[in-house]
VODO-805146 format. One record per residue: residue number from 1; x, y, z of N, C-alpha, C, O, CB in turn. Coordinates in steps of 0.05 Angstrom, whole numbers, plus 5000, padded with zeros to 4 digits. Glycine has a CB too. Example, Ala and Ser with C-alpha at 12.3 -4.5 7.8 and 13.67 -1.06 7.14 Angstrom:
2
 tiza n.east n.north n.up ca.east ca.north ca.up c.east c.north c.up o.east o.north o.up cb.east cb.north cb.up
    1   5264    4886 5156    5246     4910  5156   5264    4934 5156   5285    4934 5169    5226     4911  5181
    2   5257    4955 5142    5273     4979  5143   5258    5001 5157   5268    5023 5161    5282     4988  5114
END
This chain:
246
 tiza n.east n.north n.up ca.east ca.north ca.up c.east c.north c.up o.east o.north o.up cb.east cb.north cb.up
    1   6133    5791 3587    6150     5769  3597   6180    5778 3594   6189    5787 3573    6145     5743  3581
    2   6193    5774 3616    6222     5776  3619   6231    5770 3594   6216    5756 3580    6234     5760  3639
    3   6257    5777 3583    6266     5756  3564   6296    5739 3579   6309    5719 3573    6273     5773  3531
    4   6299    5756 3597    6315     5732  3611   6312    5726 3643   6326    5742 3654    6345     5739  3607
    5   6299    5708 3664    6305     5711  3695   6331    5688 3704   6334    5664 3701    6271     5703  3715
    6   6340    5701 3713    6349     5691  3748   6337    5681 3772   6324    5694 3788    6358     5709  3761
    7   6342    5663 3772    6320     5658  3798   6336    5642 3820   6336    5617 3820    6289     5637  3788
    8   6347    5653 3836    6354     5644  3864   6376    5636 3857   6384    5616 3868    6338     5623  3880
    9   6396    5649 3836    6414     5617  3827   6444    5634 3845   6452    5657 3847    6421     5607  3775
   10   6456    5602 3859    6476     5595  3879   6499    5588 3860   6492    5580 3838    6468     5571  3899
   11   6532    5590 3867    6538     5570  3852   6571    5573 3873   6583    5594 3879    6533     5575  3813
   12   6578    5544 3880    6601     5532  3900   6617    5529 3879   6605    5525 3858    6596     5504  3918
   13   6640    5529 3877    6659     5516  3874   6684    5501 3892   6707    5507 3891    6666     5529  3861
   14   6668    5472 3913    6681     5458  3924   6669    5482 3946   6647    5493 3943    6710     5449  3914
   15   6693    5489 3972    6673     5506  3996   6669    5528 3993   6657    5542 4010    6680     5508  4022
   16   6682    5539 3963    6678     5566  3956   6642    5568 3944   6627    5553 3931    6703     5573  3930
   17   6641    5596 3959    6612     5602  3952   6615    5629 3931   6621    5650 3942    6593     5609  3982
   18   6611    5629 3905    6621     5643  3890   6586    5664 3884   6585    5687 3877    6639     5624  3865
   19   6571    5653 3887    6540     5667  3880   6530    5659 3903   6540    5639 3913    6520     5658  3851
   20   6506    5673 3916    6493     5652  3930   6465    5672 3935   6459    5691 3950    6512     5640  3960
   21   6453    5660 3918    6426     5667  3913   6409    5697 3899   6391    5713 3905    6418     5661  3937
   22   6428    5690 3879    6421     5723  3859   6397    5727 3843   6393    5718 3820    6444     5728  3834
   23   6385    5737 3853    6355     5730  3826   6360    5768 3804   6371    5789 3810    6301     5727  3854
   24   6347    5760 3785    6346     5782  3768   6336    5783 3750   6339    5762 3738    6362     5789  3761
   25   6322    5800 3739    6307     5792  3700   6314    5818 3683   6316    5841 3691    6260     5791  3698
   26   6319    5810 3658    6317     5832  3645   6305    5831 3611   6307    5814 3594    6344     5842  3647
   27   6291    5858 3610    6263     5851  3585   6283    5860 3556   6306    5869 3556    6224     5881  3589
   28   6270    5855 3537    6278     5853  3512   6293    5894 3510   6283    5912 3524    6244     5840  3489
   29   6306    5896 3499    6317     5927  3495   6332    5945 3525   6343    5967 3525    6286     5947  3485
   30   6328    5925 3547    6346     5934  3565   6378    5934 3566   6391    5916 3555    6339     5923  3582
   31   6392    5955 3580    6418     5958  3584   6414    5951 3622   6401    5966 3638    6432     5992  3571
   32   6428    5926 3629    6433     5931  3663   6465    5932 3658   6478    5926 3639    6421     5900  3689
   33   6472    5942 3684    6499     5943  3687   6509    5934 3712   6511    5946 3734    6507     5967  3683
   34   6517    5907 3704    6538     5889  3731   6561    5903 3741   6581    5909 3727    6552     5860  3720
   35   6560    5907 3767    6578     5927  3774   6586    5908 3807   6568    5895 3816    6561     5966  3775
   36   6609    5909 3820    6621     5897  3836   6648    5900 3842   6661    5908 3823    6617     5879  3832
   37   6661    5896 3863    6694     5890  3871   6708    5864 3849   6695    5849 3835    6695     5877  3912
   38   6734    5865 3851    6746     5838  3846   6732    5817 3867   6731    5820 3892    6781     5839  3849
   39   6725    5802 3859    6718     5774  3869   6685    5774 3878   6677    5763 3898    6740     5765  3897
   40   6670    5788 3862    6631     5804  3877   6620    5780 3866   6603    5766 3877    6609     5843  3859
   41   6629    5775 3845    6617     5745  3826   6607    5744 3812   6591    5726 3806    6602     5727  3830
   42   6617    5778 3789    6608     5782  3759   6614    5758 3739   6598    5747 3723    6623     5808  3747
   43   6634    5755 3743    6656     5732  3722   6631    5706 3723   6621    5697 3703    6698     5720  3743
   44   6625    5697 3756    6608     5673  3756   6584    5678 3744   6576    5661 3728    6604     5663  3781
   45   6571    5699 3750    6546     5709  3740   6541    5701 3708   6522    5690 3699    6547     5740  3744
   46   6568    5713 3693    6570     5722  3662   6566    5690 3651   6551    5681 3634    6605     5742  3650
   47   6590    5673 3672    6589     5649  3663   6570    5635 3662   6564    5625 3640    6602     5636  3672
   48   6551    5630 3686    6530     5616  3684   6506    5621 3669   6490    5603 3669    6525     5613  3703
   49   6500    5646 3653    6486     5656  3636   6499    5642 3615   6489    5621 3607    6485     5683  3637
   50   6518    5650 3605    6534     5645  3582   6528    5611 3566   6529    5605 3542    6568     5649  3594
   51   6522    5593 3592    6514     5568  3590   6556    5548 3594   6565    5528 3583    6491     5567  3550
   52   6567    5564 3611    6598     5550  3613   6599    5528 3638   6613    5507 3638    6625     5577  3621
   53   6578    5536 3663    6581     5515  3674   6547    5524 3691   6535    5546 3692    6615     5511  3691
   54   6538    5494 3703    6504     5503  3711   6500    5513 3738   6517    5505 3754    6481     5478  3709
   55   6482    5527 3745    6498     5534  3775   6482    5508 3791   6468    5490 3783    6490     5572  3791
   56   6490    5514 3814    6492     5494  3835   6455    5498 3852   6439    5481 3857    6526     5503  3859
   57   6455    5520 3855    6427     5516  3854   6411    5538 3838   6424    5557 3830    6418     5515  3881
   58   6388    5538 3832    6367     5562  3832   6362    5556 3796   6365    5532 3789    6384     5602  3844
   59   6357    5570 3780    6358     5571  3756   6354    5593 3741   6347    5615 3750    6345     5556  3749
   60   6362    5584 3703    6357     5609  3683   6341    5598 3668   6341    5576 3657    6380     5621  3668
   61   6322    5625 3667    6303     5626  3650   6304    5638 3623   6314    5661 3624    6287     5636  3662
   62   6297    5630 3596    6299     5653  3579   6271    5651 3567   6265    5628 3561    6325     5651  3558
   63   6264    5657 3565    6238     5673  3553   6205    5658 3561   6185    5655 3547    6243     5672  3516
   64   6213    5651 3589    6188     5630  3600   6200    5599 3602   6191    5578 3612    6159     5631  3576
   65   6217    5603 3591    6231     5568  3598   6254    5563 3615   6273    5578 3613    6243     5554  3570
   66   6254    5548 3629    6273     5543  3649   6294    5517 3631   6286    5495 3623    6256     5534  3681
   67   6319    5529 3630    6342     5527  3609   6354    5523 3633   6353    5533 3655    6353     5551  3587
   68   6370    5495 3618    6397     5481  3640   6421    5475 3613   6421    5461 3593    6384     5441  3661
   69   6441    5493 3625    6456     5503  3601   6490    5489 3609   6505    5505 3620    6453     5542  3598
   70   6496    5472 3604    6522     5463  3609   6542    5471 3591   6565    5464 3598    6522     5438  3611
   71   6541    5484 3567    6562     5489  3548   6552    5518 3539   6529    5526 3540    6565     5465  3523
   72   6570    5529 3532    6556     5553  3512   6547    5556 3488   6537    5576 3478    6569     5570  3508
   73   6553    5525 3476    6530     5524  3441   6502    5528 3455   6487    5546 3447    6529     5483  3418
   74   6496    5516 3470    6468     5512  3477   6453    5546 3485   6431    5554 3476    6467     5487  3507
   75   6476    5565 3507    6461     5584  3508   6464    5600 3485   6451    5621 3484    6464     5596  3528
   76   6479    5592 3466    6473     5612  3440   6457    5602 3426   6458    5616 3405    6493     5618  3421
   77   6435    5579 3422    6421     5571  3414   6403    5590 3426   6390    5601 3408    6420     5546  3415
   78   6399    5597 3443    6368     5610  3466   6381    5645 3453   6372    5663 3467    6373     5602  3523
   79   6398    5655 3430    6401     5686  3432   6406    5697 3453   6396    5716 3464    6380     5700  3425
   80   6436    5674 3466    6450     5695  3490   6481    5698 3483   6494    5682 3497    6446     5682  3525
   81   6493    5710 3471    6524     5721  3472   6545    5729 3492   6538    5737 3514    6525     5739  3461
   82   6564    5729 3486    6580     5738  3497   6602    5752 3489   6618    5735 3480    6582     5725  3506
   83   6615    5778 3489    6631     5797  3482   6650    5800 3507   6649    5818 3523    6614     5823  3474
   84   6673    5774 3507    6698     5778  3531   6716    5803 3523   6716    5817 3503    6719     5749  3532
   85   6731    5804 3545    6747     5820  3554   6769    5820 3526   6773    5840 3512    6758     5811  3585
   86   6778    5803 3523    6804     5800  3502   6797    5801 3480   6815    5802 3463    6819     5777  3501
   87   6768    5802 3473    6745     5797  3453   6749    5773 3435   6730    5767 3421    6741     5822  3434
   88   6775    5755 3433    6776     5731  3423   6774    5737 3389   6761    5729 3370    6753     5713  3438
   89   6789    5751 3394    6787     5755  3359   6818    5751 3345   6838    5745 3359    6775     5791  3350
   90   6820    5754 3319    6848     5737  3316   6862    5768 3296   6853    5777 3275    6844     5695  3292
   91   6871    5772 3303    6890     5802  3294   6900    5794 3269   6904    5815 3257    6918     5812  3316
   92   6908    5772 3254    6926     5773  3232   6892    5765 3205   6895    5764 3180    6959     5742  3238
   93   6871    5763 3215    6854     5759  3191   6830    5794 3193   6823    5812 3209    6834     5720  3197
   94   6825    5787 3165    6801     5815  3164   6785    5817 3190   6784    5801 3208    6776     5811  3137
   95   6770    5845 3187    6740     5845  3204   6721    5824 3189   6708    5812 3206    6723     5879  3204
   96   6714    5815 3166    6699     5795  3163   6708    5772 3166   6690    5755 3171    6691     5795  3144
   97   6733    5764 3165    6735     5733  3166   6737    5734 3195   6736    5711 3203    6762     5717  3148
   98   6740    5750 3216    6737     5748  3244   6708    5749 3249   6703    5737 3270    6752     5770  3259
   99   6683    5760 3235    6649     5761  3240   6641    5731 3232   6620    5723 3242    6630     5785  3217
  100   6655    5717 3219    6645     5691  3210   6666    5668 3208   6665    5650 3191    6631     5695  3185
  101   6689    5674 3233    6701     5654  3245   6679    5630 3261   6664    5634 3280    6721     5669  3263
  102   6685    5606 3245    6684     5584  3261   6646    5582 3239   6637    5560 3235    6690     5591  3307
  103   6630    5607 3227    6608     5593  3216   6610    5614 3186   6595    5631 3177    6575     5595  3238
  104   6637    5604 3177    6638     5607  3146   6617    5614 3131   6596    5605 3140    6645     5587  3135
  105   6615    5625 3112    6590     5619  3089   6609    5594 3059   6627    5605 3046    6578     5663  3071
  106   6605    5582 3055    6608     5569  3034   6593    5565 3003   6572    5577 3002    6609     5552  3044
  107   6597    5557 2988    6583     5566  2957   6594    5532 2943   6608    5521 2960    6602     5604  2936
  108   6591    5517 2922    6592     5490  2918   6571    5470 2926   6549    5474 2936    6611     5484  2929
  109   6586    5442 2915    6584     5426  2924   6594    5405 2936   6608    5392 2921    6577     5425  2917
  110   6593    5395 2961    6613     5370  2961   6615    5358 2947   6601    5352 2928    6613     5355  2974
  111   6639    5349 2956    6676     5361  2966   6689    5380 2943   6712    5379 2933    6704     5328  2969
  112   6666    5399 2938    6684     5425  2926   6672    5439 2934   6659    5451 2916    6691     5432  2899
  113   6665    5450 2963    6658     5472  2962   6683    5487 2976   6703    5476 2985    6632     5474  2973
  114   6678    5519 2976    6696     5535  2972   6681    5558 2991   6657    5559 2998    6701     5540  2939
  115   6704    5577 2999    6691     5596  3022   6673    5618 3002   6686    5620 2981    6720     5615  3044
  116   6654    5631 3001    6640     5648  2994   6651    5682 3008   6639    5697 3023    6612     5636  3003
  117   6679    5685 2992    6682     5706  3006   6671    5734 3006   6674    5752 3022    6702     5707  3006
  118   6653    5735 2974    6643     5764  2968   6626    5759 2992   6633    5768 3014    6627     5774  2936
  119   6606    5747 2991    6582     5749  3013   6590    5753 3038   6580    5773 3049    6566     5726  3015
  120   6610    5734 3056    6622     5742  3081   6622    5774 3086   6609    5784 3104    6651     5730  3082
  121   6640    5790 3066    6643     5817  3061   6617    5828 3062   6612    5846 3078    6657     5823  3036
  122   6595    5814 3042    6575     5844  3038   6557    5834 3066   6546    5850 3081    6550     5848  3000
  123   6556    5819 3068    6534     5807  3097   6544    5827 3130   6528    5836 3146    6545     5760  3105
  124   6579    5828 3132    6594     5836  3150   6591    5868 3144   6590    5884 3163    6624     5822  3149
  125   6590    5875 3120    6586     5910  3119   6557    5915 3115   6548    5938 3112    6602     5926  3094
  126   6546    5896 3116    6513     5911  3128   6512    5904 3163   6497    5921 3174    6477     5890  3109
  127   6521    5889 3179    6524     5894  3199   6539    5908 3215   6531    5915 3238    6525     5881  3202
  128   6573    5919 3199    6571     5942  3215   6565    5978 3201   6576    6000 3207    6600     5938  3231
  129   6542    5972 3182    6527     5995  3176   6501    6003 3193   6487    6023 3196    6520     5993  3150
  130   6499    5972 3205    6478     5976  3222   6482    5983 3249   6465    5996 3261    6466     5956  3223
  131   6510    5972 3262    6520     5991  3281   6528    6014 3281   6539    6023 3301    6535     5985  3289
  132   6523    6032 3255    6545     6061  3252   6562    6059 3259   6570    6072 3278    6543     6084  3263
  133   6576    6041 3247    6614     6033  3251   6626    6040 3225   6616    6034 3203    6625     5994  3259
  134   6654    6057 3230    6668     6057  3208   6683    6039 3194   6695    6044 3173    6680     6069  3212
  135   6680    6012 3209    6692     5986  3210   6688    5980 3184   6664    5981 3179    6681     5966  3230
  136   6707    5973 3160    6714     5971  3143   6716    5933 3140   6731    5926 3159    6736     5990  3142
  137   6708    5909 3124    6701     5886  3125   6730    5880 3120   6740    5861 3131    6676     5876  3107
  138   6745    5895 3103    6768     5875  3081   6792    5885 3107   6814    5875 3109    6777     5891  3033
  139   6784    5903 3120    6817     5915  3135   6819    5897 3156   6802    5885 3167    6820     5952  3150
  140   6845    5898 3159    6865     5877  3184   6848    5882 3205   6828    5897 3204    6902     5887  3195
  141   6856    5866 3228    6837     5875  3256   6866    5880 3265   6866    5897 3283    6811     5850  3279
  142   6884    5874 3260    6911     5894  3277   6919    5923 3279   6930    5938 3295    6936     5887  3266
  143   6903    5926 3248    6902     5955  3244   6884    5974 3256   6881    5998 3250    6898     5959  3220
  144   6876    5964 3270    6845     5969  3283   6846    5987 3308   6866    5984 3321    6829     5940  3294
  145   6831    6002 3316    6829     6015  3335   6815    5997 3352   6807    5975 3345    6818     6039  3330
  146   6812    6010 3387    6800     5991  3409   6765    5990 3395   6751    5970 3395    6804     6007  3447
  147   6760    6011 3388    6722     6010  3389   6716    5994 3359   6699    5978 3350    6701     6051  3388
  148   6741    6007 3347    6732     5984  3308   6738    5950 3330   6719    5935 3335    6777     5991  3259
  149   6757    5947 3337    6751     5911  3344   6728    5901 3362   6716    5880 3363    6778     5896  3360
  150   6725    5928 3377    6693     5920  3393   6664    5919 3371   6643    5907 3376    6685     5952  3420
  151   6670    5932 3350    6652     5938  3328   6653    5907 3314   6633    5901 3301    6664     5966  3308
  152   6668    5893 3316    6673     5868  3302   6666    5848 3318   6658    5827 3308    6700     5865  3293
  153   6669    5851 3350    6659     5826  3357   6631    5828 3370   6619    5809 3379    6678     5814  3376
  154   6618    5861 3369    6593     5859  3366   6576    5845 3344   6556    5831 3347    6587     5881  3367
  155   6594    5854 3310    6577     5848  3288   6574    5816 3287   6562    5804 3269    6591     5861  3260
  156   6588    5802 3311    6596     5780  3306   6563    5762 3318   6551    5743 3309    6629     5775  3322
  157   6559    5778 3340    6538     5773  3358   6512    5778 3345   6492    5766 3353    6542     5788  3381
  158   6510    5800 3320    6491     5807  3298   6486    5787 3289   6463    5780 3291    6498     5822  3279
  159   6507    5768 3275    6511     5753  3257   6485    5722 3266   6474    5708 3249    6548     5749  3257
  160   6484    5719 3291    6473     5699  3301   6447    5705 3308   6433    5687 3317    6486     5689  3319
  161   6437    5736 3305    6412     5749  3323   6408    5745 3345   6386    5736 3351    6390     5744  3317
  162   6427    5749 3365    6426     5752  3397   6407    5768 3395   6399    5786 3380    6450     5763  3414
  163   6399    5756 3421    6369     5777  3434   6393    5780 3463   6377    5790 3480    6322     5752  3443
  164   6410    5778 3473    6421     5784  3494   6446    5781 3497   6456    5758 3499    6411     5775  3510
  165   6464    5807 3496    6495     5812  3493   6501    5816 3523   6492    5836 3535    6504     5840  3473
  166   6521    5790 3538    6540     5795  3549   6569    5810 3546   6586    5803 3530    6541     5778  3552
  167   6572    5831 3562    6595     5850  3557   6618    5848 3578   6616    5856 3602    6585     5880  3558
  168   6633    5841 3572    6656     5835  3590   6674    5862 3600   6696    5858 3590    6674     5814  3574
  169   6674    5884 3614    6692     5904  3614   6698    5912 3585   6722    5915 3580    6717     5895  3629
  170   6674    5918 3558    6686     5928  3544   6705    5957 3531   6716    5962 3510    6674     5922  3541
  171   6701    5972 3559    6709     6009  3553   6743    6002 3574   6752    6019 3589    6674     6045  3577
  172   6755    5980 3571    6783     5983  3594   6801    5985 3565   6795    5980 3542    6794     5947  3623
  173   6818    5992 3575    6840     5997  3565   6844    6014 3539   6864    6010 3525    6850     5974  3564
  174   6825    6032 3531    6821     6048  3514   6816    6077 3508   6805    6089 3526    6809     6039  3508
  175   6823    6087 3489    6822     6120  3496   6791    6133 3494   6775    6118 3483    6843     6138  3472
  176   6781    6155 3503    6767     6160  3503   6748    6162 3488   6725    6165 3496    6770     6169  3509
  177   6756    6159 3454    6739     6173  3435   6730    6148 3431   6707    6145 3423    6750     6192  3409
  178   6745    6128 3435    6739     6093  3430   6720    6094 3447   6699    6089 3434    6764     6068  3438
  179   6715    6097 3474    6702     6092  3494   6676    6103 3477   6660    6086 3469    6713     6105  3522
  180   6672    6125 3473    6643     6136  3462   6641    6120 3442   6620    6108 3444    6637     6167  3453
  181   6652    6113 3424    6648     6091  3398   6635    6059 3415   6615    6045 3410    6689     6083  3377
  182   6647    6058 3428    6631     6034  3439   6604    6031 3452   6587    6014 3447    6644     6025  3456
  183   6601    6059 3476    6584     6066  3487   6561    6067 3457   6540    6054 3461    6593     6090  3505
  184   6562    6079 3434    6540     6080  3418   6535    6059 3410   6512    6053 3404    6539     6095  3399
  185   6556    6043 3407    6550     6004  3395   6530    5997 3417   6514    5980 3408    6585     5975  3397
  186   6527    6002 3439    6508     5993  3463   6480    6004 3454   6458    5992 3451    6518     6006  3495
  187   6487    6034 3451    6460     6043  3443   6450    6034 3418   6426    6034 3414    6458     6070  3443
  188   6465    6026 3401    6452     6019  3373   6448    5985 3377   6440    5976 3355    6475     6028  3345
  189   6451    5964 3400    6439     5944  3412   6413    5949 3416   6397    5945 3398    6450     5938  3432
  190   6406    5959 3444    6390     5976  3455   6370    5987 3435   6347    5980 3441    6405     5996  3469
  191   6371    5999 3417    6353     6011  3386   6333    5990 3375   6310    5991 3366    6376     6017  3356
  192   6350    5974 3378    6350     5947  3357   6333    5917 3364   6329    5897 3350    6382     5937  3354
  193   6325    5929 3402    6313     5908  3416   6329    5887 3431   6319    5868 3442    6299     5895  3400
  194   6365    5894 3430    6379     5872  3440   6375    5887 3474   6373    5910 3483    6415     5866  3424
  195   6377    5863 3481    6381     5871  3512   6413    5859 3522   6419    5836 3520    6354     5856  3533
  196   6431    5881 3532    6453     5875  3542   6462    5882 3574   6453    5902 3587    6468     5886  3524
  197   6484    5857 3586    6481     5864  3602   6510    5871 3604   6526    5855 3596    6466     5850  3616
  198   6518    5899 3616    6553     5903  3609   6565    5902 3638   6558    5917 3656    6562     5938  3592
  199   6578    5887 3640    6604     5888  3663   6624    5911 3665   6639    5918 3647    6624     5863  3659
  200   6623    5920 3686    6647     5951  3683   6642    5952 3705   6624    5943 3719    6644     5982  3664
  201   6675    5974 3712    6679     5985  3735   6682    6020 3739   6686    6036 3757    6702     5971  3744
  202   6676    6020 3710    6675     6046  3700   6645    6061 3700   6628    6063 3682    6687     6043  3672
  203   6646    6071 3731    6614     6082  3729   6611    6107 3711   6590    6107 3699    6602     6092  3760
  204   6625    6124 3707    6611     6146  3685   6600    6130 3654   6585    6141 3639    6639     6172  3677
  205   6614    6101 3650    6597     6095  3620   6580    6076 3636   6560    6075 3622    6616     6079  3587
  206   6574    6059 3660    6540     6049  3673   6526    6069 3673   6504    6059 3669    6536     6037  3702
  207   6523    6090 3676    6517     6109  3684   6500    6123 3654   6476    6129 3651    6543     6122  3699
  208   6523    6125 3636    6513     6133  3610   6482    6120 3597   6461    6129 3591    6537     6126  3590
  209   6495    6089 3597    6475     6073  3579   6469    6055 3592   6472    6035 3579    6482     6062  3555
  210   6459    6048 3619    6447     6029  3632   6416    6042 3649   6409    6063 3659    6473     6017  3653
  211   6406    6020 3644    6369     6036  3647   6365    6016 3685   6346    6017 3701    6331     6016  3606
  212   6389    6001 3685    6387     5992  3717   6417    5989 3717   6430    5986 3697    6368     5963  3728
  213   6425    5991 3741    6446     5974  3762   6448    5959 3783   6442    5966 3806    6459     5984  3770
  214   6458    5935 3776    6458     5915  3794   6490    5907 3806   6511    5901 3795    6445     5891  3778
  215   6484    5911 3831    6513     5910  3848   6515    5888 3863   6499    5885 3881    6517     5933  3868
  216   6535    5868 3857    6541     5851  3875   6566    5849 3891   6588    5856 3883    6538     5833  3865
  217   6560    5835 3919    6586     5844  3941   6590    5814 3950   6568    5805 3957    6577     5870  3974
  218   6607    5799 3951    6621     5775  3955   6592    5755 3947   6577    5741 3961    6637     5773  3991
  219   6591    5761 3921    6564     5730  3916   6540    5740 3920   6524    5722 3915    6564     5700  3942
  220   6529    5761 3926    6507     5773  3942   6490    5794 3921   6505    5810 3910    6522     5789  3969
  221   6472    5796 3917    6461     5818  3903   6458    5841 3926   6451    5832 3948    6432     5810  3887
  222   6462    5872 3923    6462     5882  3952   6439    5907 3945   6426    5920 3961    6497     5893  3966
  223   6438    5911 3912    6420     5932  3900   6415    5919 3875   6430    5901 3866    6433     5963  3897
  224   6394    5928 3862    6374     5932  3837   6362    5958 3837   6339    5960 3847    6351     5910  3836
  225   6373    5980 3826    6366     6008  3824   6363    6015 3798   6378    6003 3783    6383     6025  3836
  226   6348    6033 3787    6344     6048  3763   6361    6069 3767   6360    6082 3788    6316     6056  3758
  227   6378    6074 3748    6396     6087  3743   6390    6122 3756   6405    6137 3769    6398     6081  3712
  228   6366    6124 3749    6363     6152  3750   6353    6160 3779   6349    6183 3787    6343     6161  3729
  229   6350    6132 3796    6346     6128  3819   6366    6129 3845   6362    6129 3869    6337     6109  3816
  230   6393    6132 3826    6410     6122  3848   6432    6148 3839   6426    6169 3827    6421     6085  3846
  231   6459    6138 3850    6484     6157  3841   6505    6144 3842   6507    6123 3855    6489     6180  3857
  232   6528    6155 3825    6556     6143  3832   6566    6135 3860   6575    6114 3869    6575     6163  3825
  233   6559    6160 3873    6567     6162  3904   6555    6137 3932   6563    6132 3954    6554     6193  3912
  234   6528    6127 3913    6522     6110  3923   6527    6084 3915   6536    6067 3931    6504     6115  3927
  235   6521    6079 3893    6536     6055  3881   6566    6054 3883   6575    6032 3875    6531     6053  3851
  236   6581    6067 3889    6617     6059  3904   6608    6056 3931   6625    6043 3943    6648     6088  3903
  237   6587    6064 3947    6583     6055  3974   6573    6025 3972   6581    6009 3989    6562     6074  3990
  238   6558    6018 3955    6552     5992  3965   6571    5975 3953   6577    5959 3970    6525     5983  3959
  239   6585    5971 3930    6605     5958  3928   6629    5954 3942   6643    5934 3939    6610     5963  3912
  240   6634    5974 3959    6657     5971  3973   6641    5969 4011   6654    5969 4032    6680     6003  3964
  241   6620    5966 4010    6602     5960  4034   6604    5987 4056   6604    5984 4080    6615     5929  4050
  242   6603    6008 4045    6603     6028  4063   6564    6025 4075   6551    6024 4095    6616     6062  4046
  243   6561    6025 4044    6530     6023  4047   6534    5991 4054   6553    5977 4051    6508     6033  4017
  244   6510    5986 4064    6499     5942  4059   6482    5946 4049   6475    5923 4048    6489     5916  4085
  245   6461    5961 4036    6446     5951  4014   6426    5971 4011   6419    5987 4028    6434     5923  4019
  246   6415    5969 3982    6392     5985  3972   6369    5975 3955   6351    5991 3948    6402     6005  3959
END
């Protein structure tokens, strides 16, 4: 059984047609890689998974159940995440107090209880020992390199046991060695049984760690290929519509 489908799902905003009829599944330990132009309808895609708004028609499935998801508590209830672009993390506190922003650990009793900060720490450095991250729990996230803060808002996604990591363009704006530090955070997902699905425009890392690619062209799914099935040369043809479809 899938652990996540797509099924036919549309989605308008007013006469804008932003999806329109994308189906897709993907099983437990898969990497797909959403790949498209500005405006193909990754962003809508990510969202309506994510559980931010429901689409307009068709539906999501997660693990045999058909899920109608209007907020994103609910799809993180079902083990689905999300890892944005800006990664939403707060630069002036640790890598742990950023892994367990917003679901503290506490120690007491009411109205005295108190943050549990050893544990935050040792809980946050077994998660990123489990990523093979150098990511250090007590150090700044300002101090941080691009792949240590990607290392943090993966451990963050640990923290809840996602069975399915949304990736927002995580390899932009970073140097190379970062780029491979991240690329292995995927594979050490992938190891582990998470299935992720990464957004990029950067085909040499789809290319690396994605076991399919899925290309969409104004709302449209235009391919579903196995990686080892296809090529760069062809996946920039169908995104930019030299090709219409595979």
């Amino acid at each position: 059984m899938p652990l996540l489908e797509v099924r036919n799902a549309s989605k308008s905003f007013g006469a804008i047609r932003a999806l329109n009829g994308v189906s897709f599944a993907i099983e437990p330990g898969e990497v797909i890689g959403l790949m498209g132009d500005n405006g193909a309808g990754k962003s809508t895609m990510v969202k309506l998974i994510a559980g931010n708004f429901p689409p307009t028609e068709g539906e999501v499935v997660v693990n045999g159940e058909v899920c109608h998801f209007h907020k994103p508590i609910e799809a993180r209830a079902k083990g689905i995440e999300v890892v944005y672009q800006d990664l939403a993390i707060a630069d002036n506190l640790t890598a742990a107090q950023n892994v367990f922003l917003g679901r503290e650990i506490t120690k007491g009793f009411w109205p005295f209880k108190v943050l549990h900060k050893q544990a935050m720490i040792d809980k946050s450095a077994e998660l990123f020992a489990e990523l093979k991250s150098e990511t250090r729990p007590r150090d700044l996230v300002r101090k941080m390199s691009g792949g240590q803060r990607q290392a943090v808002a993966i451990a963050r996604t640990r923290l809840s046991q996602a069975r399915l990591v949304l990736m927002d363009e995580p390899t932009a704006a970073i140097s190379v060695r970062q780029v491979a530090e991240v690329l292995e955070l995927i594979r050490r997902l992938k190891a582990q049984g998470v299935a992720v699905i990464l957004i990029s425009h950067r085909m040499p890392d789809v290319f690396a760690v994605c076991d399919r690619i899925i290309v969409l062209r104004r709302g449209t799914k235009v391919a579903d290929k196995h990686t080892n099935q296809t090529s760069p040369e062809e996946i920039t043809g169908l995104i930019t519509g030299a090709i219409l479809a595979a």
